[in-house]
C-alpha positions as CSV (number, residue, x, y, z in Angstrom):
1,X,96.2,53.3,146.9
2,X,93.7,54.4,144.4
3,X,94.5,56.7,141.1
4,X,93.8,60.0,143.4
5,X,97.3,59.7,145.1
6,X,100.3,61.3,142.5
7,X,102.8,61.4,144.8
8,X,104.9,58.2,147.0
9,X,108.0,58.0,149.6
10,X,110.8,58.0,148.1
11,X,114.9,57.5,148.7
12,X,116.5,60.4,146.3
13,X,119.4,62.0,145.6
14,X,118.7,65.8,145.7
15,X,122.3,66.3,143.9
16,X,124.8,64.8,142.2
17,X,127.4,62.9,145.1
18,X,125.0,64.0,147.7
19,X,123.4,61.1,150.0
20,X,120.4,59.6,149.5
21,X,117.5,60.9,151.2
22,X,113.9,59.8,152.5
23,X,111.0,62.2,150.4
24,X,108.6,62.4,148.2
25,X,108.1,62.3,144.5
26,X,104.9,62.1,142.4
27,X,103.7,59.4,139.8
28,X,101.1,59.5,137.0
29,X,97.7,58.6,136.9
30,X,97.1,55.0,136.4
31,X,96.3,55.3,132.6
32,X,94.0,52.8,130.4
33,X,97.4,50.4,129.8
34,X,99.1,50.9,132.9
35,X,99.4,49.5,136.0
36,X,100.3,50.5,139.4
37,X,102.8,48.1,141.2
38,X,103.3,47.8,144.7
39,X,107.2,47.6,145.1
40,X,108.3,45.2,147.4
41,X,111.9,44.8,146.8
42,X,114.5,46.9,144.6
43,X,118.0,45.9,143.9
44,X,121.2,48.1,144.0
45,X,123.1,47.8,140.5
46,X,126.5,49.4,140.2
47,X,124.6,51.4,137.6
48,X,122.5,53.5,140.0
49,X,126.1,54.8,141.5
50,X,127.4,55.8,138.2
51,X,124.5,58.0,137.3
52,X,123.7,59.4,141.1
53,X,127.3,60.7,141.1
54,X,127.3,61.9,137.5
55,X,130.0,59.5,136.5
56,X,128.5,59.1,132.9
57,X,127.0,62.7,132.3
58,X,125.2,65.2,133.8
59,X,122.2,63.7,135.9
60,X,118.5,65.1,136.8
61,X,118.3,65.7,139.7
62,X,116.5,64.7,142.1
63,X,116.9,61.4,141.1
64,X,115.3,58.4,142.2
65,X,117.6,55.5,141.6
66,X,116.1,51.8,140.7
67,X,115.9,49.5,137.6
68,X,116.0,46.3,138.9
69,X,111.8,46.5,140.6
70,X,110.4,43.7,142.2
71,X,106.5,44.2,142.9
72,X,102.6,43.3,143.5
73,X,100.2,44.7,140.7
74,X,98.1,47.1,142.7
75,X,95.7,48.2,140.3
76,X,95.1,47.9,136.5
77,X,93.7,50.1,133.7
78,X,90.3,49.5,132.4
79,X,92.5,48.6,129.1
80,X,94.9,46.4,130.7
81,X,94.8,42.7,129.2
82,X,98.4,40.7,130.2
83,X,97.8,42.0,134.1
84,X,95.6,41.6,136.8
85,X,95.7,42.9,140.4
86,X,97.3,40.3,142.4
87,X,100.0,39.5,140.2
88,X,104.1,39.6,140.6
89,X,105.3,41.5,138.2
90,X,108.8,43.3,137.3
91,X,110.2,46.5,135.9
92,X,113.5,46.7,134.3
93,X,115.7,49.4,133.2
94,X,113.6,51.0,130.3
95,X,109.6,52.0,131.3
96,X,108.9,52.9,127.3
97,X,110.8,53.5,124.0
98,X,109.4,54.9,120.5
99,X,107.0,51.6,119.3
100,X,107.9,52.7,116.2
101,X,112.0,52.7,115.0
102,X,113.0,49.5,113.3
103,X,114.4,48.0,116.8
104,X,111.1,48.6,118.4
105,X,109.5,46.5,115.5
106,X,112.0,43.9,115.7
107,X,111.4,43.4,119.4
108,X,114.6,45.3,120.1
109,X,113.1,47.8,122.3
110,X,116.7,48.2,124.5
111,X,118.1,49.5,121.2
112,X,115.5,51.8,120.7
113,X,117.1,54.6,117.7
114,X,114.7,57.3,119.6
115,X,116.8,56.4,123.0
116,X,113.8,54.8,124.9
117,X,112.5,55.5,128.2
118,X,115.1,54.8,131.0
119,X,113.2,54.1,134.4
120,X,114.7,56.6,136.3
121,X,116.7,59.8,134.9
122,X,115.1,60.5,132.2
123,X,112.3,62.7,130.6
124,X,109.1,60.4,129.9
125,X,107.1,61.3,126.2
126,X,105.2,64.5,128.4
127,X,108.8,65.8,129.3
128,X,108.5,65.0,133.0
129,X,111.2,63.2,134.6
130,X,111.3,59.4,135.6
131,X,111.5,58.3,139.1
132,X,113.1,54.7,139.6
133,X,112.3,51.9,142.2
134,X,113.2,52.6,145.4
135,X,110.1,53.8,146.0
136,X,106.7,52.6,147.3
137,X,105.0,52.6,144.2
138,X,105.6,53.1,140.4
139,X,103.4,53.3,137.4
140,X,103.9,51.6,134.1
141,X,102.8,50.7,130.7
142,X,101.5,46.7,130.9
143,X,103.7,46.6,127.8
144,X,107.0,47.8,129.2
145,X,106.3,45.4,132.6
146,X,107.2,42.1,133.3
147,X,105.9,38.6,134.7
148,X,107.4,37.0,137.6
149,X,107.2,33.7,137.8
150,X,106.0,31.2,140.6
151,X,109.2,29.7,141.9
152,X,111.1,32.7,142.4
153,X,111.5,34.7,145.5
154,X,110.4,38.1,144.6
155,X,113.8,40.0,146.6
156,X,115.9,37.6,144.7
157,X,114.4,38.2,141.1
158,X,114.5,41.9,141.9
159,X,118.2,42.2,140.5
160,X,117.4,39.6,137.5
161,X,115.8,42.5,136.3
162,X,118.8,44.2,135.4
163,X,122.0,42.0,136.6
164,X,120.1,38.8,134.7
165,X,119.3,39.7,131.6
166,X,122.6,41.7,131.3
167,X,124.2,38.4,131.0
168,X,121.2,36.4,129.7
169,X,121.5,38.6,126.1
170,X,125.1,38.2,125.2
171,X,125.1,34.6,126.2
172,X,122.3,33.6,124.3
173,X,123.1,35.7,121.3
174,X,126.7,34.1,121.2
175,X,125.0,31.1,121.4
176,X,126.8,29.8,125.0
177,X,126.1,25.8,125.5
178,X,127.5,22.7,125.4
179,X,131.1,22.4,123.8
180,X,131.6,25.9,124.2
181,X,134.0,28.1,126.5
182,X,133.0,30.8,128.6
183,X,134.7,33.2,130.3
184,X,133.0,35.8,133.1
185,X,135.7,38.4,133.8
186,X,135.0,39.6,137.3
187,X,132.4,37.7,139.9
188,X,130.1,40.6,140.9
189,X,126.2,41.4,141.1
190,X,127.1,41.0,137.3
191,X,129.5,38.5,137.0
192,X,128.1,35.7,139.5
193,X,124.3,35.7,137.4
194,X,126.2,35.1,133.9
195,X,128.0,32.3,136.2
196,X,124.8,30.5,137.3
197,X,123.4,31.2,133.5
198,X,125.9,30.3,131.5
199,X,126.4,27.0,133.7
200,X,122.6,26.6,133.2
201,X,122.9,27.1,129.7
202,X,125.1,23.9,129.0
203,X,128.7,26.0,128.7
204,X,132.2,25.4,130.3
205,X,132.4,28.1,132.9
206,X,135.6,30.1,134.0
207,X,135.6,32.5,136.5
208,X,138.1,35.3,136.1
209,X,138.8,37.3,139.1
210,X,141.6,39.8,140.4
211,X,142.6,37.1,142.6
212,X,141.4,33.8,144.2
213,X,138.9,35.3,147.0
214,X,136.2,34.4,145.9
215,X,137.3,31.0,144.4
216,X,134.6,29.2,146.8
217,X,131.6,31.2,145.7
218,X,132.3,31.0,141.9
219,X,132.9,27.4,142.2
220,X,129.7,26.9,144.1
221,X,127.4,29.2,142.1
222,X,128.9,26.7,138.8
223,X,132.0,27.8,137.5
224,X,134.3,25.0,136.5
225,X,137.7,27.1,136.5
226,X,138.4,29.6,138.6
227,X,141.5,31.9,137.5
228,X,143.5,34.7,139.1
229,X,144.0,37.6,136.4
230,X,146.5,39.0,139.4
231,X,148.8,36.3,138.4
232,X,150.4,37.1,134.6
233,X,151.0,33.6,134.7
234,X,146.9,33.4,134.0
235,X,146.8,35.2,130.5
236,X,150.1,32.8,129.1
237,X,148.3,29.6,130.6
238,X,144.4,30.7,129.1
239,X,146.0,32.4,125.9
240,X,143.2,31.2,123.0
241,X,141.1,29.2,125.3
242,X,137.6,30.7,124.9
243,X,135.1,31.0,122.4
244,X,133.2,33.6,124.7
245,X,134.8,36.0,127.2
246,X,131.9,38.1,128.9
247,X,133.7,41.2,131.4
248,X,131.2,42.7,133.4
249,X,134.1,45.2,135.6
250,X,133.2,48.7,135.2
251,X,136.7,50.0,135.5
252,X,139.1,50.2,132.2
253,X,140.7,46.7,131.4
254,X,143.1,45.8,129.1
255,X,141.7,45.1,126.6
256,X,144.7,43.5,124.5
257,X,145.2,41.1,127.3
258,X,141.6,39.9,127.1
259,X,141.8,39.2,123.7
260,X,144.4,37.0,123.6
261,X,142.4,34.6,126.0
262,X,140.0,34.4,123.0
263,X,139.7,31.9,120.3
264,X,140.1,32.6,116.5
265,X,136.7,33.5,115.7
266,X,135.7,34.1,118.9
267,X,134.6,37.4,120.6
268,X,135.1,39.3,124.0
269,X,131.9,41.4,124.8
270,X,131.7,44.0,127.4
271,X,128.4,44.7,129.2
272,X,130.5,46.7,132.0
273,X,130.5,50.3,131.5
274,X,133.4,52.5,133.0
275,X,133.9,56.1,133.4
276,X,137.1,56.4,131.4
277,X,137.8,55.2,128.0
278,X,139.4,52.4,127.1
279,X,142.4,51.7,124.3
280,X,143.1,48.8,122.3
281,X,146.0,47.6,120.1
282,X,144.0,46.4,116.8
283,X,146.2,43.7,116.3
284,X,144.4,42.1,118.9
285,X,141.7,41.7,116.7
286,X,143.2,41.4,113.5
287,X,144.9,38.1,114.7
288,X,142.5,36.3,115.1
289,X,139.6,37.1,113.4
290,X,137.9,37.9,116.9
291,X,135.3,40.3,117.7
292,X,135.6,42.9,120.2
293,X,131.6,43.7,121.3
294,X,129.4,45.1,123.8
295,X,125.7,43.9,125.1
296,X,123.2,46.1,126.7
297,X,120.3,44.6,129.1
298,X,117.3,42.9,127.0
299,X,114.2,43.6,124.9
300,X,111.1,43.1,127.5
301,X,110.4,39.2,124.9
302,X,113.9,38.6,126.2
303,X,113.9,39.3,129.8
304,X,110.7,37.4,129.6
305,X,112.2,34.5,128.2
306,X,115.3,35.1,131.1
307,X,112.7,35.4,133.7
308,X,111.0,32.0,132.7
309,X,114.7,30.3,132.2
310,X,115.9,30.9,135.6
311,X,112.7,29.9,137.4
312,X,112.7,26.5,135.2
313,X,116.3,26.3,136.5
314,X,116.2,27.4,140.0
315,X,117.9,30.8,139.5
316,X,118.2,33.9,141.5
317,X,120.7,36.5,142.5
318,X,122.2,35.8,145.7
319,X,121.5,39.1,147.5
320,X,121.8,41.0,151.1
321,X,118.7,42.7,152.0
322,X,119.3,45.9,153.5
323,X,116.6,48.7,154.5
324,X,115.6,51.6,153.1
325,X,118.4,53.8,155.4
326,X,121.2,51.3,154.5
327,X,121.5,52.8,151.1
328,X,124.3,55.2,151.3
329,X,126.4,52.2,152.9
330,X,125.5,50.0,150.3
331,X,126.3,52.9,147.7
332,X,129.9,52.5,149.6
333,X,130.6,48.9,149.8
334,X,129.5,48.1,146.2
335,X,132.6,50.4,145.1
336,X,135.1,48.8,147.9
337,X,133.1,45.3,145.7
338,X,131.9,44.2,149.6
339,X,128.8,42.7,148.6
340,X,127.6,39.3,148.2
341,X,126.2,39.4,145.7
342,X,123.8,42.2,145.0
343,X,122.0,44.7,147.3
344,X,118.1,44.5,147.5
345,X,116.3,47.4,149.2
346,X,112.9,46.0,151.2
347,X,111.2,48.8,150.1
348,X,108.7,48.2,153.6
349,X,111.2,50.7,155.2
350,X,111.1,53.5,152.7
């Protein structure tokens, strides 16, 4: 593929809540500090549902779905210094963001005060709109793309893209290790990589889960408790046990329950993002002195640093690898929560 071709296959949905279909959709130029990948793999997030259905605002459509983009470098601009052809390489959930708002000087790109660049469904600096990864191909900035390390199969770092460094950030900023609590409300393509991390990390991993199902998995993947939140009994046992509580549902919980399984001084952060709104008593709060916060994805220094952390450890998602016309099913069973653990497209049958 050379910089001549502008347009690549595609999986799109034409409307909101209508099926995924096989088309076409174009991509820049490969610019002086971009580089062309050559997607391999692309994982499903929960995510990619919300917005093809409209479930968080209206959507543009068509929309190719896909932050979580697993690839080869295919070609590099003549400016291009951290990338060479040849290399794996990763794309997350933002492709660009201001380089200029106090965030993006901090290194805090995700938080971007201009709003940033999402991957896909969005409008990129020339006002045309992005195209996500399940795709063929994808162009991006060499600042805005990340290294895959040796180590790591490249279908199962496709959803550490997204699913990792969701639960990378808040553990790491809250500081999860040795001596300290954690709890993962809801074992998910979410909930089973802050497992795996946060037992990496050193921490005292409980698994929190509508009921005992998946009590197997969790305790394989390195959780050391697993807990029903089915069972009231759960939330009288766990009351003030945690210093961290991490929920990664996206449907409303309550919230006032959740907070009384944190410590004093302790905080419940929600990187989960449902439809509806949520209420909470702030007595729940008050109480204890506890925080009530959310977390969303990584700076690209961050998801670097993730990256590198799980191949030194031996981490990847645990995935099903479905083709290309399996999407629409996939888009099904991730609501009725039948996968284990995340989807990943082989983008070889787009």
């Amino acid at each position: 593929m050379t910089t001549n071709v502008t347009t690549v296959t595609a999986y799109a949905a034409p409307a909101a809540n209508a099926p995924l279909e096989r088309t076409t959709v174009p991509r820049r130029a490969v610019g002086e500090h971009d580089v062309l990948i050559d997607i391999k793999y692309a994982g499903i997030c929960h995510s990619d549902i919300h917005q093809a259905r409209d479930g968080w605002g209206e959507g543009i459509f068509p929309m190719v779905p896909g932050h979580e983009i697993a690839g080869i470098v295919a070609e590099a601009g003549p400016g291009v210094t951290r990338f060479k052809v040849g290399d794996r390489v990763g794309v997350g959930c933002f492709v660009d963001s201001c380089r200029a708002c106090d965030h993006c000087a901090q290194g805090l790109e995700q938080y971007c005060a201009q709003g940033g660049t999402s991957t896909y469904n969005a409008l990129d600096k020339n006002g045309e709109p992005t195209y996500g990864g399940y795709s063929t191909h994808i162009v991006v900035d060499e600042n805005y793309t990340l290294r895959i390390p040796e180590g790591i199969g490249l279908d199962e770092a496709a959803p550490l893209l997204c699913a990792g460094v969701t639960l990378y950030s808040p553990l790491a900023h809250w500081q999860a290790g040795p001596g300290k609590k954690v709890a993962i409300v809801g074992l998910g393509g979410l909930g089973h990589m802050g497992v795996k991390i946060a037992h990496a990390l050193g921490a005292e991993v409980t698994v929190l889960s509508q009921s005992l199902r998946k009590q197997e998995d969790g305790l394989k993947l390195g959780a050391d408790h697993f807990h029903a939140t089915g069972d009231p009994e759960t939330f009288t046992k766990l009351a003030g046990t945690f210093d961290l509580v991490i929920s990664t549902v996206s449907a409303p919980l309550d919230f006032d329950a959740y907070l009384s399984l944190v410590k004093t001084d302790g905080a419940l952060v929600n990187v989960g993002a449902p439809e509806e709104p949520v209420k909470i008593g702030l007595f729940s709060l008050i109480g204890g002195r506890k925080t009530l916060a959310g977390s969303m994805i990584g700076s690209i220094a961050e998801t670097q640093e993730m990256l590198d952390f799980c191949a030194t450890h031996g981490l990847g998602a645990e995935i099903e690898l479905i083709r290309a016309d399996q999407i629409n099913e996939a888009y099904e069973r991730v609501i009725a929560s039948d996968v284990r653990y995340r989807f990943v497209i082989d983008t070889s049958t787009i």
